[in-house]
N, C-alpha and C positions, 0 to 999 in steps of 0.2 A: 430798141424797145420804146413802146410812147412812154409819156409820164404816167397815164394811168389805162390799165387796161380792166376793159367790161365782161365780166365772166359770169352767164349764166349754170348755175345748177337746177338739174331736173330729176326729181325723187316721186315716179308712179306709187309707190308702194306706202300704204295709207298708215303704216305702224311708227311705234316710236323705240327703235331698238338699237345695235349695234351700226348697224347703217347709215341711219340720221344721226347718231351723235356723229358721225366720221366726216360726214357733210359740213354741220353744225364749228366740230373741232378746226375744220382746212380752212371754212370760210371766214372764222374770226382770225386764224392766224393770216391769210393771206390780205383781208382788208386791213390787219396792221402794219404790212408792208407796202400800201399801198394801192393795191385793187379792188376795184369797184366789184360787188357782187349783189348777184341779184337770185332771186329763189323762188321754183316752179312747185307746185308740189299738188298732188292728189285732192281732191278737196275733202274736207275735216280731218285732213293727212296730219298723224302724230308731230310733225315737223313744224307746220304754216304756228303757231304761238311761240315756241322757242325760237323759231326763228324771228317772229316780230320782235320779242321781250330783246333779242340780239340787234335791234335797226336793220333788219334785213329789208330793204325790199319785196314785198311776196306776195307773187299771184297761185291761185286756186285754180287748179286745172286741171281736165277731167280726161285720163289718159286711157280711158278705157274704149274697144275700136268702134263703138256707134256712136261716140262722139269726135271721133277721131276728124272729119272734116270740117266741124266748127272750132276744135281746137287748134289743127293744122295754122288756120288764120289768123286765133289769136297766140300760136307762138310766132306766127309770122309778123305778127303788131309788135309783139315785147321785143324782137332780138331787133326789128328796124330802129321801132322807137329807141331803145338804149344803145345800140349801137355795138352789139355784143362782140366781144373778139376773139371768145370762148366760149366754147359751152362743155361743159361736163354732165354724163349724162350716168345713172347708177343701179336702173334697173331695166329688165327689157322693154315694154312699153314705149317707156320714157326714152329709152335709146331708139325704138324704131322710128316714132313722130317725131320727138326731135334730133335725130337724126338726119332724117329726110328733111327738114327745113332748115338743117343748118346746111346742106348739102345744097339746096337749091340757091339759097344767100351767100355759098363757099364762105363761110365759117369752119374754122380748125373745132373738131371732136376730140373729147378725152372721153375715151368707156371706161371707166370705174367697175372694176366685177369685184364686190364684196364677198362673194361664194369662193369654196374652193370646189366645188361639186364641178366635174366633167361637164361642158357648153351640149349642147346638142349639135351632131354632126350635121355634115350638109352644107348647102346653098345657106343655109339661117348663121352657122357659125361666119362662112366667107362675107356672108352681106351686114353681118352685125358687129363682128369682131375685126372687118375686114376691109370695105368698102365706106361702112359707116363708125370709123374710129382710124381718125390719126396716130392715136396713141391710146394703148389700153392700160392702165394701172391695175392692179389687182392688191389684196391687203395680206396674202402671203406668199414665199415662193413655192408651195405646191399648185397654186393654181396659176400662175405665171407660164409655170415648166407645161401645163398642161394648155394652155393656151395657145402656145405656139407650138408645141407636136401637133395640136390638133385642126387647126387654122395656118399652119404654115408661117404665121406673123412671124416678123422681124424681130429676132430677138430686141435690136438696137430700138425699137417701138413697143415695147411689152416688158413691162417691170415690177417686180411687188417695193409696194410702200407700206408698209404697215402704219395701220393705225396706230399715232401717237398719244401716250399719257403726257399729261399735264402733272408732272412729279411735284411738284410745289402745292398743289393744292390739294395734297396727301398726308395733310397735316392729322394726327391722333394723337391726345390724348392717353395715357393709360388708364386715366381713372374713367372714362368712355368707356373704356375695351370692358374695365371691370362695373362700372355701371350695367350697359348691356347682358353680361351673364345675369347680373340682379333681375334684372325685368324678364328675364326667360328662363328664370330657375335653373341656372346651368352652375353646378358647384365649381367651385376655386378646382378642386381635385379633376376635374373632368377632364378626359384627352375628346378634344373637338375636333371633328371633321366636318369640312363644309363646302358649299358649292356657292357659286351664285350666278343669277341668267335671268332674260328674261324666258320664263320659261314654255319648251315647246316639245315637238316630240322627236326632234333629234339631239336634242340637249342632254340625253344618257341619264335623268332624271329616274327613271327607270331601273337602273342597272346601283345606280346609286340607294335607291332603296332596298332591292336586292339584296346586296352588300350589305345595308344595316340588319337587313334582315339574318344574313349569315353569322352577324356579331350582337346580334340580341343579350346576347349570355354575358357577353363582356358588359361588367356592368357601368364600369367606368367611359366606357365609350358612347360619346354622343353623334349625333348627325345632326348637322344646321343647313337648312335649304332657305338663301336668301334671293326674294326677288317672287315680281309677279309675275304675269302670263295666265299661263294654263294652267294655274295653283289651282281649281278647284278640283280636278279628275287626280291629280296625285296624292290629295290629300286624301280622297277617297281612295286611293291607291291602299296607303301607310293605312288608314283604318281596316280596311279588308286583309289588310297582312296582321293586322294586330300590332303593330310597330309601337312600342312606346319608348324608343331611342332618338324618336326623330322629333326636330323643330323647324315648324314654317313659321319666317316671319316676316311672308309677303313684300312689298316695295320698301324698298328705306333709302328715304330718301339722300340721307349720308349714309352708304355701305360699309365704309370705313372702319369705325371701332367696330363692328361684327366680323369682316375680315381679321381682323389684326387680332380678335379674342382666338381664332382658328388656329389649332397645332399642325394641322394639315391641310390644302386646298385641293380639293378637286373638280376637275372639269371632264368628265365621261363622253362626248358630243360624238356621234355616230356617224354626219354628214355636216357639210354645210361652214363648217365651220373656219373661219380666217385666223388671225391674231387676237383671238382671245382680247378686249380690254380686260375683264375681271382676273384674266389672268396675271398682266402683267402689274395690275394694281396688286395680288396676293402675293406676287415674288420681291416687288418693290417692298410689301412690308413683311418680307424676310420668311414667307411660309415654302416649305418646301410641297412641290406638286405634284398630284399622282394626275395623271392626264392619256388619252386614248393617243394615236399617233394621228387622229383627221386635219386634215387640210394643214394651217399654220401652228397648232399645238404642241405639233414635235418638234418647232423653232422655240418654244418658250420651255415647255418639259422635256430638258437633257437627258434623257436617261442614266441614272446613277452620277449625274453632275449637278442637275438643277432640283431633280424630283425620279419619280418612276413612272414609265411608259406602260400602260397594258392595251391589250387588244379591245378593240368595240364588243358588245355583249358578253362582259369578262366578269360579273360579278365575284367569282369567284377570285379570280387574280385580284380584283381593286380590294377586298376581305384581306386575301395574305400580304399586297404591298401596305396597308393600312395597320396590319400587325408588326411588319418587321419595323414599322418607320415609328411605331408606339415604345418598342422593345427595345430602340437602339438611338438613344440619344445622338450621341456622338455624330452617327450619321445625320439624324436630323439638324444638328446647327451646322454641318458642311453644305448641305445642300441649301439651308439657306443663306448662309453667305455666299454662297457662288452664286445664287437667286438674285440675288441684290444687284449683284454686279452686273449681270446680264441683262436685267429689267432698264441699265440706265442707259442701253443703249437704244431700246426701244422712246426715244423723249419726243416731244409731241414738238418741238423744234426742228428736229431730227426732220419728222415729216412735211412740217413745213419748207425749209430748205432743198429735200427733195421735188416735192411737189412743185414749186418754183421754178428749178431748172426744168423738170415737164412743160410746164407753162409757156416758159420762153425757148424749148425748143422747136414748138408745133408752130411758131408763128415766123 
């Protein structure tokens, strides 16, 4: 392997969510072992300022297909000029152009599939997962397993990484946690339930209200929705139900003592959904989880180990596991000590080191 190898990442998708931090997370960990990285991304793409505020190198690139032949060139400029020896690529766009031009300069491909959602069959899955990826990573193994039933790929070329936490800098506070309920009126006596995401419409955001809804009467029980997105149509959701159990309290920018004030975590996600980060940050600080079975969710919520599994559009089940787990202490600090333990194998080291041998098998 040289001394330092040059590894382009390319992120078409202009948001700033679970994807970009997992970009953001590989590339700080892999330039501290020494590789050079450099970063393609969307232009006014959620990514291009974190990733500067990071020393990343970054170019603005415009992945969408009527620009597809003046950009063709200028990835053809960046990967000659730097001399790239990788490229990793993490959404489709972004894996077809640069794809094809790593392809033309034989450059080794890594496809990153953050989804766990089913690829689309076809010529598209063989030429994208196939032709155009030496090696496909994915961030759970439900969509791994689905990858190669459905693309034929080589197992020994197709493997879930999960996105790694950074456990050390999950540092709280208690008097944080109990700060927090002060500014949100949420009394000491309260049993909290909460989610956090950025929020979308398969994030079970929905089903979660639902649920409060079902537990209105319980007067003790709250609901905490942290995190923004599409906060403004569920707030008008919760008002049209009449909800007065529920709290939104949009972006925060440390999530932390609001997690940790939570008796219960919940994550409802219908589709789409990988390895959970919010997850593994609420089993890390010990909250036991009620969580649907999508994509990588049923790698972090054990059933009756780590938390309870229900079905997608369950409000009714997420109500009664929310009762029994209110009802039954005992259970609730097993499952969070088994939470604990499990979350440490998820460490953002962990990924690094995997992602590494990736690295130096492709070449």
């Amino acid at each position: 392997m040289k001394k330092q190898l040059n590894v382009l990442h390319l992120e078409a998708s202009p948001g700033w969510g679970g994807q970009e931090m997992r970009i953001l997370k590989e590339s700080s960990g892999m330039k501290k072992l020494g590789f050079r990285i450099i970063i393609g991304v969307e232009k006014k793409g959620g990514l291009i300022e974190k990733a500067k505020k990071e020393k990343f190198l970054t170019y603005e690139i415009r992945f969408k297909k009527i620009f597809w032949i003046f950009s063709f060139f200028k990835l053809l400029y960046i990967m000659k000029k730097h001399k790239i020896d990788i490229l990793n690529t993490h959404s489709s766009s972004d894996a077809w152009l640069g794809g094809i031009v790593a392809k033309f300069l034989k450059i080794p491909i890594i496809r990153t599939r953050h989804l766990s959602t089913p690829i689309k069959k076809g010529l598209n899955s063989k030429l994208l997962y196939g032709y155009l990826a030496d090696f496909v990573v994915t961030t759970c193994k439900d969509a791994a397993d689905k990858i190669i039933k459905q693309t034929k790929k080589d197992p020994k070329k197709c493997r879930s990484i999960p996105t790694g936490v950074n456990f050390e800098k999950i540092k709280v506070d208690p008097q944080d946690s109990i700060k927090f309920k002060k500014d949100f009126n949420i009394k000491e006596s309260d049993f909290l339930v909460g989610t956090a995401c950025f929020m979308r419409s398969w994030k079970g955001i929905d089903d979660f209200l639902k649920a409060a809804k079902i537990l209105e009467n319980e007067k003790n029980i709250k609901f905490l929705i942290i995190g923004g997105g599409h906060k403004d149509s569920y707030i008008k959701m919760a008002k049209d139900m009449n909800l007065k159990n529920v709290i939104f309290t949009d972006h925060l920018e440390n999530p932390f003592p609001a997690i940790n004030a939570l008796d219960i975590f919940a994550l409802l996600s219908t589709a789409h959904e990988g390895v959970s980060q919010a997850s593994l940050q609420a089993i890390f600080l010990q909250k036991p989880i009620i969580a649907t079975k999508t994509g990588g969710l049923k790698e972090v919520c054990i059933d009756k180990k780590t938390g309870i599994q229900v079905p997608i559009f369950s409000s009714k089940k997420v109500a009664e596991a929310i009762i029994k787990l209110q009802k039954d202490d005992k259970l609730r600090k097993e499952l969070a000590k088994n939470a604990k333990e499990l979350a440490l194998k998820f460490s953002q080291d962990n990924m690094i080191i995997e992602m590494k041998k990736v690295y130096e098998s492709i070449l």
